[in-house]
PASEBA-1860 file (N, C-alpha, C; in nm, 3 decimals):
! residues 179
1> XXXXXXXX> 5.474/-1.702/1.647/5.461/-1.568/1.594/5.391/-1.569/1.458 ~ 5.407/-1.691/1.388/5.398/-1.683/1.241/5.232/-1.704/1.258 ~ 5.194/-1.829/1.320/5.035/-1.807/1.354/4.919/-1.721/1.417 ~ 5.001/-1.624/1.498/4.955/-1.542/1.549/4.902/-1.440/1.379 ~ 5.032/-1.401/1.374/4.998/-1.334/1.224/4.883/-1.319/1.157 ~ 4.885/-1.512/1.125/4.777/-1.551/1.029/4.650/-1.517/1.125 ~ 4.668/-1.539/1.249/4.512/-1.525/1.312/4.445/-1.416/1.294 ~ 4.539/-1.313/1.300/4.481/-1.182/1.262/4.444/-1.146/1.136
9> XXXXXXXX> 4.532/-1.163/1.047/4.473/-1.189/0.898/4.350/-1.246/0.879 ~ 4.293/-1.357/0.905/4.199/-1.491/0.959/4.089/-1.337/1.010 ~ 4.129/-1.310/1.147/4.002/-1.225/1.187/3.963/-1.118/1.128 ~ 4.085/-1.014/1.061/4.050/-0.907/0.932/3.941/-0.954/0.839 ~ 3.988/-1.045/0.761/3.872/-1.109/0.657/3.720/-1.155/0.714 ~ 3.777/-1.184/0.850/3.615/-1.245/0.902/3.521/-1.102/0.956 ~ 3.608/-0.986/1.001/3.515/-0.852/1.024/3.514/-0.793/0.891 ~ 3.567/-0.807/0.755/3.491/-0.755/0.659/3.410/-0.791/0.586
17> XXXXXXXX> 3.422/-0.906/0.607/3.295/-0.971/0.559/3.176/-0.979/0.637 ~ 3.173/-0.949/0.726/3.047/-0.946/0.823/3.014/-0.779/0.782 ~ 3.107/-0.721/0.801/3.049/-0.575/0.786/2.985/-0.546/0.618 ~ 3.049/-0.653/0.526/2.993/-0.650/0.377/2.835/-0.704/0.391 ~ 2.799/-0.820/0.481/2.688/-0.895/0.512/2.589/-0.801/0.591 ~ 2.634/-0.731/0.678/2.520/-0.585/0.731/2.514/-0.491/0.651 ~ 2.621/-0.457/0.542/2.569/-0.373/0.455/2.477/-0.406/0.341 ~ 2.479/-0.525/0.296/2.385/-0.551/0.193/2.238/-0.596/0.261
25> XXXXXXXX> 2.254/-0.649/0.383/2.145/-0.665/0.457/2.056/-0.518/0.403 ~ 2.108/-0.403/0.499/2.097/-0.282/0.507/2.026/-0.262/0.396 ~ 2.093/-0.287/0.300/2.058/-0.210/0.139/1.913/-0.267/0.102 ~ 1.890/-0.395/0.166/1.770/-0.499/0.159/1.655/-0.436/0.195 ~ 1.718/-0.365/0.329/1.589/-0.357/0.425/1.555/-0.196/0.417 ~ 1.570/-0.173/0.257/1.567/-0.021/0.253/1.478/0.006/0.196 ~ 1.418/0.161/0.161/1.287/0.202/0.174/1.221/0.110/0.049 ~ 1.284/0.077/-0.064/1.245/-0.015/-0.168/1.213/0.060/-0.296
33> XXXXXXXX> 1.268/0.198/-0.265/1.214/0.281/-0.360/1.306/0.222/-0.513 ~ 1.256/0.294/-0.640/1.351/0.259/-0.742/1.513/0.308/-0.730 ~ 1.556/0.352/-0.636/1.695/0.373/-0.616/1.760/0.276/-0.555 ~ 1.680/0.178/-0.488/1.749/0.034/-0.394/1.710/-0.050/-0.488 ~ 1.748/-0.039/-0.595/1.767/-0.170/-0.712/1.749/-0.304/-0.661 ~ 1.818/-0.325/-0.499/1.870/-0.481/-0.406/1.741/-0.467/-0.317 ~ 1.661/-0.344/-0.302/1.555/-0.362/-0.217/1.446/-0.506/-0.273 ~ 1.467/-0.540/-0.366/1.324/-0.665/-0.414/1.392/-0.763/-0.406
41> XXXXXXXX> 1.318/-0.830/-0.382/1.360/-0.953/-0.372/1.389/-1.087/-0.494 ~ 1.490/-1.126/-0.499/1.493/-1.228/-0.639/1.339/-1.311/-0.641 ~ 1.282/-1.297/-0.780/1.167/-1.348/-0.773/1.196/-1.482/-0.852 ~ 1.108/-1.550/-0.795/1.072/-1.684/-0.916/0.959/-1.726/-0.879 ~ 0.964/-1.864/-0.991/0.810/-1.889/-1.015/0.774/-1.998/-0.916 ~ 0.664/-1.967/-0.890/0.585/-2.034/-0.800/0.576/-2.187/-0.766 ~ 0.592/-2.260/-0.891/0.575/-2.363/-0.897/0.682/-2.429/-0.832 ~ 0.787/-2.362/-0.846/0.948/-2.451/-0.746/0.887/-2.493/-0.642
49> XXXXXXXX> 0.927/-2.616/-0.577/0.898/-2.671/-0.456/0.958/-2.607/-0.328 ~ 0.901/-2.569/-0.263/0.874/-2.509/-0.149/0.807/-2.522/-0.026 ~ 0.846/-2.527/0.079/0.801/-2.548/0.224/0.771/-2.478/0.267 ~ 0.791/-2.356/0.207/0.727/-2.215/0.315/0.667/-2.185/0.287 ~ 0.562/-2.175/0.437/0.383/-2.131/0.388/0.420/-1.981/0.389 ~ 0.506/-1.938/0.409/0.517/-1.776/0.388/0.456/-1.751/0.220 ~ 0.489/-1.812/0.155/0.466/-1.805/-0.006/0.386/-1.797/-0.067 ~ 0.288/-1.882/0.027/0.110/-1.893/0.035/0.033/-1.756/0.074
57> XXXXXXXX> 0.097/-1.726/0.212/0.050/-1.614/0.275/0.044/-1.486/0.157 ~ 0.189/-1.457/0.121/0.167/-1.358/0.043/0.103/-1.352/-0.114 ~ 0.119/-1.492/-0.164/0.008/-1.495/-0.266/-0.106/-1.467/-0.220 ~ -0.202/-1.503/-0.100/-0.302/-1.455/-0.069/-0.357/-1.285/-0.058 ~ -0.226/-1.251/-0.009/-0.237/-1.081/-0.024/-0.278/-1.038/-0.118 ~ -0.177/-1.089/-0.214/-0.179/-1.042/-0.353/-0.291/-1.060/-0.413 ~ -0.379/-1.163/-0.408/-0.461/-1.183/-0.433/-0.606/-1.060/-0.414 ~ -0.598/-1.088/-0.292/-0.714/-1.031/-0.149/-0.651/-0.835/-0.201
65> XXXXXXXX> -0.579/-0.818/-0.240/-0.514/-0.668/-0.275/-0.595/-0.673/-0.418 ~ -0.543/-0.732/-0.537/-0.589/-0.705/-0.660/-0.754/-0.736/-0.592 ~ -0.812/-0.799/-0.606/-0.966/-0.827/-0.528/-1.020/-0.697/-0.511 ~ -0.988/-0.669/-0.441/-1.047/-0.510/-0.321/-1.031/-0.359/-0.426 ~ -0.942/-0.385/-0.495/-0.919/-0.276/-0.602/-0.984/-0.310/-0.731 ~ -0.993/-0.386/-0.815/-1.121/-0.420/-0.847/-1.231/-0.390/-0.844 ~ -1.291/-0.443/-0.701/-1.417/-0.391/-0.644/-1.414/-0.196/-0.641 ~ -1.271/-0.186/-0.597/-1.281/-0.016/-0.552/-1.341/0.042/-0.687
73> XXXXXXXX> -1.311/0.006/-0.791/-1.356/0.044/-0.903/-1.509/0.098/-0.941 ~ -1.605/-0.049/-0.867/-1.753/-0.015/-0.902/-1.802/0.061/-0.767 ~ -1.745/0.022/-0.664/-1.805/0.078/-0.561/-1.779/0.267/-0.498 ~ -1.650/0.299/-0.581/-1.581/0.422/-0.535/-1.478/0.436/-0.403 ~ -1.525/0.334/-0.384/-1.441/0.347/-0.228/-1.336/0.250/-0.243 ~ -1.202/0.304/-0.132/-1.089/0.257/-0.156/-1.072/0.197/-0.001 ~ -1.135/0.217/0.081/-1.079/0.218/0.231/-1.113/0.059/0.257 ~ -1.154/-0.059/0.205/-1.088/-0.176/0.193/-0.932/-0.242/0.190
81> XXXXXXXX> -0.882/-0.116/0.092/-0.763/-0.123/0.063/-0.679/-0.095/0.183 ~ -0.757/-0.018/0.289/-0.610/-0.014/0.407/-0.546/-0.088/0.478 ~ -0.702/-0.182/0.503/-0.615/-0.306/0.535/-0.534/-0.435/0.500 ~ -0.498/-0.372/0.386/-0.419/-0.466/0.323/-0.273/-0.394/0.318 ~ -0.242/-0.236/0.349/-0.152/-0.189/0.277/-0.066/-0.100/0.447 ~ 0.007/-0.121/0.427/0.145/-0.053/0.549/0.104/0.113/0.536 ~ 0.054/0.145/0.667/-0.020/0.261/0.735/0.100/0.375/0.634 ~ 0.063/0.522/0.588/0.197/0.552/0.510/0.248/0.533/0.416
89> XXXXXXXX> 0.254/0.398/0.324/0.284/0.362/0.211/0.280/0.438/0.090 ~ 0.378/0.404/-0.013/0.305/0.450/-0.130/0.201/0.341/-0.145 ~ 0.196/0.239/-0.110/0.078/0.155/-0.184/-0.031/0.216/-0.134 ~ -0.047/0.277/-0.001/-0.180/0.309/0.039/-0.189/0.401/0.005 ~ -0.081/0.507/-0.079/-0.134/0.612/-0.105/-0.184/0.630/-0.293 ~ -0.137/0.524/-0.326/-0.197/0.483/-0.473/-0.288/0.409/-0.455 ~ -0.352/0.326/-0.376/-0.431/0.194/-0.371/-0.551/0.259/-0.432 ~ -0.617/0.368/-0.397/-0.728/0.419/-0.460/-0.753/0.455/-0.549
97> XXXXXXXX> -0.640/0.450/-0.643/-0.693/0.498/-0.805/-0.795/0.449/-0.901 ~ -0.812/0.338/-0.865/-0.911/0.318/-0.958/-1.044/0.345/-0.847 ~ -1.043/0.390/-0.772/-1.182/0.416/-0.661/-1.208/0.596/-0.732 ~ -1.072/0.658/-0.776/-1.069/0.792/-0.767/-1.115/0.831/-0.903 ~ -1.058/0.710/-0.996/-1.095/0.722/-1.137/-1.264/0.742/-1.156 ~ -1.301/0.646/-1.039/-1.451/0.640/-1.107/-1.506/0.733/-1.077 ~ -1.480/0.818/-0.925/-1.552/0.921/-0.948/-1.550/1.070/-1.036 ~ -1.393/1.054/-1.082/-1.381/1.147/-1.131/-1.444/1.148/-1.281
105> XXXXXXXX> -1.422/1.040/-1.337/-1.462/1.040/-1.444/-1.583/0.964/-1.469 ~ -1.672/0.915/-1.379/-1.816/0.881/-1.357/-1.838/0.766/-1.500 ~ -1.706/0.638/-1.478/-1.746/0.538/-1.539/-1.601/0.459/-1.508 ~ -1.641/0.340/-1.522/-1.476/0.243/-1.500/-1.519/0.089/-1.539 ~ -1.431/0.009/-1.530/-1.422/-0.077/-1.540/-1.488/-0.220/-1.470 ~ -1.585/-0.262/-1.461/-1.659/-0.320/-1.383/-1.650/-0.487/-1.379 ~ -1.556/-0.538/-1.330/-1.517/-0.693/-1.304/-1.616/-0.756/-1.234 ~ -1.659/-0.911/-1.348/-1.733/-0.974/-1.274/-1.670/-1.111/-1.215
113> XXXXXXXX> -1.551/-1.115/-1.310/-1.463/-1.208/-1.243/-1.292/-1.162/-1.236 ~ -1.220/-1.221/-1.167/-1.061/-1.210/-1.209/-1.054/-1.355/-1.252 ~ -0.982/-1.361/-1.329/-0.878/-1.510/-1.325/-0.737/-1.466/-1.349 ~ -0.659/-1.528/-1.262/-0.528/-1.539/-1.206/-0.483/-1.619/-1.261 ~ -0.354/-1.568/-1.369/-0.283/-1.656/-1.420/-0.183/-1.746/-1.335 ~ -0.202/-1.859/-1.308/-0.091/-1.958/-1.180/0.023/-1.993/-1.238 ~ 0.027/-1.944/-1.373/0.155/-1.967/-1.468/0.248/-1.810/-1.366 ~ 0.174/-1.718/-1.387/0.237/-1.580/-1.402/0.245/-1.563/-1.299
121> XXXXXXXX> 0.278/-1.657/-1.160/0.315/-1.622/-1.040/0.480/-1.615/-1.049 ~ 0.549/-1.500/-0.975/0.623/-1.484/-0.907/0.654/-1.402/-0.780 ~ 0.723/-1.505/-0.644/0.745/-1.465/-0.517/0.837/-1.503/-0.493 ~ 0.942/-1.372/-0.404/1.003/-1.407/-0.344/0.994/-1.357/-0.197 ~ 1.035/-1.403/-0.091/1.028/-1.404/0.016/1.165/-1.370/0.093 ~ 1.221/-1.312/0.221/1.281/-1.282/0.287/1.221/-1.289/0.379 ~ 1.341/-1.243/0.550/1.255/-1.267/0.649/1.143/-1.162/0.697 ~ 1.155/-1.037/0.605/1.027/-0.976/0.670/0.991/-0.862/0.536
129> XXXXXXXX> 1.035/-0.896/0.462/0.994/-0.858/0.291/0.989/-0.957/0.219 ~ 0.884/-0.896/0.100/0.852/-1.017/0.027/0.814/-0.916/-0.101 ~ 0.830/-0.970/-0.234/0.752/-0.939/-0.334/0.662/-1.066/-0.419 ~ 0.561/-0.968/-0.508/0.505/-1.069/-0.566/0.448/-1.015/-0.699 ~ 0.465/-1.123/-0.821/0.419/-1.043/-0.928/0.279/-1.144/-0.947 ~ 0.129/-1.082/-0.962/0.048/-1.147/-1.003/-0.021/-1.134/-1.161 ~ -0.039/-1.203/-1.214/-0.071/-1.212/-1.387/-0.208/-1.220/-1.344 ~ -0.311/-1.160/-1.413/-0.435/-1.149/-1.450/-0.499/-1.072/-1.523
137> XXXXXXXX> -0.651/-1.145/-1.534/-0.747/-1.110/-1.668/-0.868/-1.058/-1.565 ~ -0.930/-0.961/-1.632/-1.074/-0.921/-1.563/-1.193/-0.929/-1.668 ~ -1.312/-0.988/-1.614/-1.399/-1.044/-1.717/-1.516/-0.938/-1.686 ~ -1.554/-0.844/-1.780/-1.680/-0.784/-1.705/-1.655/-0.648/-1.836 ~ -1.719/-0.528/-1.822/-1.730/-0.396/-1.852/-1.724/-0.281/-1.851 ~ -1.701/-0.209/-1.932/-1.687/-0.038/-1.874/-1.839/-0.018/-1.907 ~ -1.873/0.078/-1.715/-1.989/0.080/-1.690/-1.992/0.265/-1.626 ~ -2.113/0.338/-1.646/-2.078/0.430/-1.614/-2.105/0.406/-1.456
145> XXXXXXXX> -2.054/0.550/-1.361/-2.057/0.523/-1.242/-2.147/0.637/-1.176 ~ -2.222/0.657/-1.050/-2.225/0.505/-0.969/-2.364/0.438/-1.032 ~ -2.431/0.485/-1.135/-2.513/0.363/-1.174/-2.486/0.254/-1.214 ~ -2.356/0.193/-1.258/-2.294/0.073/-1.291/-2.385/0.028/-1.409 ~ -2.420/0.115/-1.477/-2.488/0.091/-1.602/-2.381/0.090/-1.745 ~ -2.398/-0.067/-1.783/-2.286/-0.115/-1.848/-2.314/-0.006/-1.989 ~ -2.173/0.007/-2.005/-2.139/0.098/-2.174/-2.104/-0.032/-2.293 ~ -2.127/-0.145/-2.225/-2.055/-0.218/-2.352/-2.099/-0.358/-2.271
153> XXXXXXXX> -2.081/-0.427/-2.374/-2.101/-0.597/-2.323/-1.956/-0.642/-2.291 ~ -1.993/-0.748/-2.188/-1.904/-0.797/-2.123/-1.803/-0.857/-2.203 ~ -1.671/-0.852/-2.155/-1.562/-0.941/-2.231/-1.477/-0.969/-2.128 ~ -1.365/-0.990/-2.220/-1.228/-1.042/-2.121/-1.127/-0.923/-2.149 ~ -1.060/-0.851/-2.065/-0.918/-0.757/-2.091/-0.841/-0.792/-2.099 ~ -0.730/-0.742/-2.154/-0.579/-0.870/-2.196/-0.519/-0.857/-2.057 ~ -0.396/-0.962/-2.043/-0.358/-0.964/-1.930/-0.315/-0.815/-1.859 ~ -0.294/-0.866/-1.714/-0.238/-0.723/-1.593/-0.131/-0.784/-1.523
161> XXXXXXXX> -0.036/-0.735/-1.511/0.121/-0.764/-1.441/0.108/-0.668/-1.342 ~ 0.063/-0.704/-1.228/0.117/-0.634/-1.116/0.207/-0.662/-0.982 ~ 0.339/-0.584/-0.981/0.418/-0.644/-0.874/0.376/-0.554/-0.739 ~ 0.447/-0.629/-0.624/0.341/-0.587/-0.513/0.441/-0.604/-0.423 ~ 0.518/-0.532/-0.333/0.601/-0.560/-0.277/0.569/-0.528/-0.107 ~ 0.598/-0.606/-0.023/0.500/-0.646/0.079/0.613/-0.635/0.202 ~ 0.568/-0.609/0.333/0.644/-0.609/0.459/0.613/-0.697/0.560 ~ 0.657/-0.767/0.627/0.597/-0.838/0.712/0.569/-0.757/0.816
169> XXXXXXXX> 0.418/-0.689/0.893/0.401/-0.614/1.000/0.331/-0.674/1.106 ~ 0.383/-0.732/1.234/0.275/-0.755/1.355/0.251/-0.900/1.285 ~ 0.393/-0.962/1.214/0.263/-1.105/1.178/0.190/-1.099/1.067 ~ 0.191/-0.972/0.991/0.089/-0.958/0.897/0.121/-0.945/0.761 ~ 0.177/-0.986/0.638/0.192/-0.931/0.530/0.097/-0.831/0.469 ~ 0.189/-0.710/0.448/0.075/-0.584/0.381/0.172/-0.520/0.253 ~ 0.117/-0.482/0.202/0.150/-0.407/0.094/0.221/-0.271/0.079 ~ 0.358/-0.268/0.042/0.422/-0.188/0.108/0.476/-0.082/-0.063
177> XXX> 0.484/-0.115/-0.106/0.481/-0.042/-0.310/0.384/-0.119/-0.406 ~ 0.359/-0.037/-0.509/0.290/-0.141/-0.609/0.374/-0.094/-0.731 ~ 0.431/-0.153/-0.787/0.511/-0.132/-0.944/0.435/-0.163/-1.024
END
């Protein structure tokens, strides 16, 4: 009788804790807005040793994302950016600002290089979210637009912190917020 007891006790603790483990899951796999504080993922730095090419993958995003926006800058156009970003998103629905800037204000920022700080990586990964913060410099000018006729000689801009928080879709990491 006395073990029986405990078994049940034993199985109480083991269904609330499972139901504590689907709820924080839950809270994980939520829209990611600034109200799911637990929606991001613990980040760290890159350099920790690691086996998962997942880590790679989404540095590449991040990468191939800052890249394309950049470019959106001299070229005006943003629709590079979709395929990088979750159909719906806020990211896809911000991704074009600097495409929107230039036309509106018929001059922007004109990168002839990025360099990526490899210090200022941080990713973290889950099984089908991921964030990533990338550090970088853009080397180039404010040029008016669309003649891309430079207003100033080229330099370097101080660093850019952008976090990038990503979904795994179809296999695909895309860009799912940009903070």
């Amino acid at each position: 009788m006395v073990l029986r007891r405990y078994a049940w006790q034993i199985g109480g603790v083991a269904t609330a804790a499972a139901v504590v483990a689907v709820l924080v899951t839950l809270s994980l796999r939520g829209s990611g807005t600034a109200s799911h504080a637990g929606a991001t993922p613990t980040l760290r730095p890159s350099g920790s040793a690691t086996a998962d090419p997942r880590v790679e993958q989404v540095k590449a995003v991040a990468r191939a994302f800052v890249e394309a926006e950049v470019r959106s800058a001299a070229t005006g156009d943003a629709s590079p950016l979709n395929r990088l970003t979750t159909p719906g998103s806020q990211a896809q629905g911000n991704a074009g600002a600097s495409a929107a800037f230039s036309r509106d204000a018929h001059h922007n920022f004109v990168a002839s290089r990025i360099d990526v700080s490899e210090a200022g990586w941080r990713v973290g990964v889950f099984t089908d979210r991921a964030a990533a913060t990338i550090v970088y410099a853009l080397y180039g000018h404010d040029a008016d637009w669309p003649s891309l006729r430079p207003r100033e000689s080229d330099h370097e801009t101080s660093d850019f912190s952008q976090l990038l928080s990503m979904e795994l879709t179809n296999g695909i990491w895309l860009v799912n917020e940009l903070h």
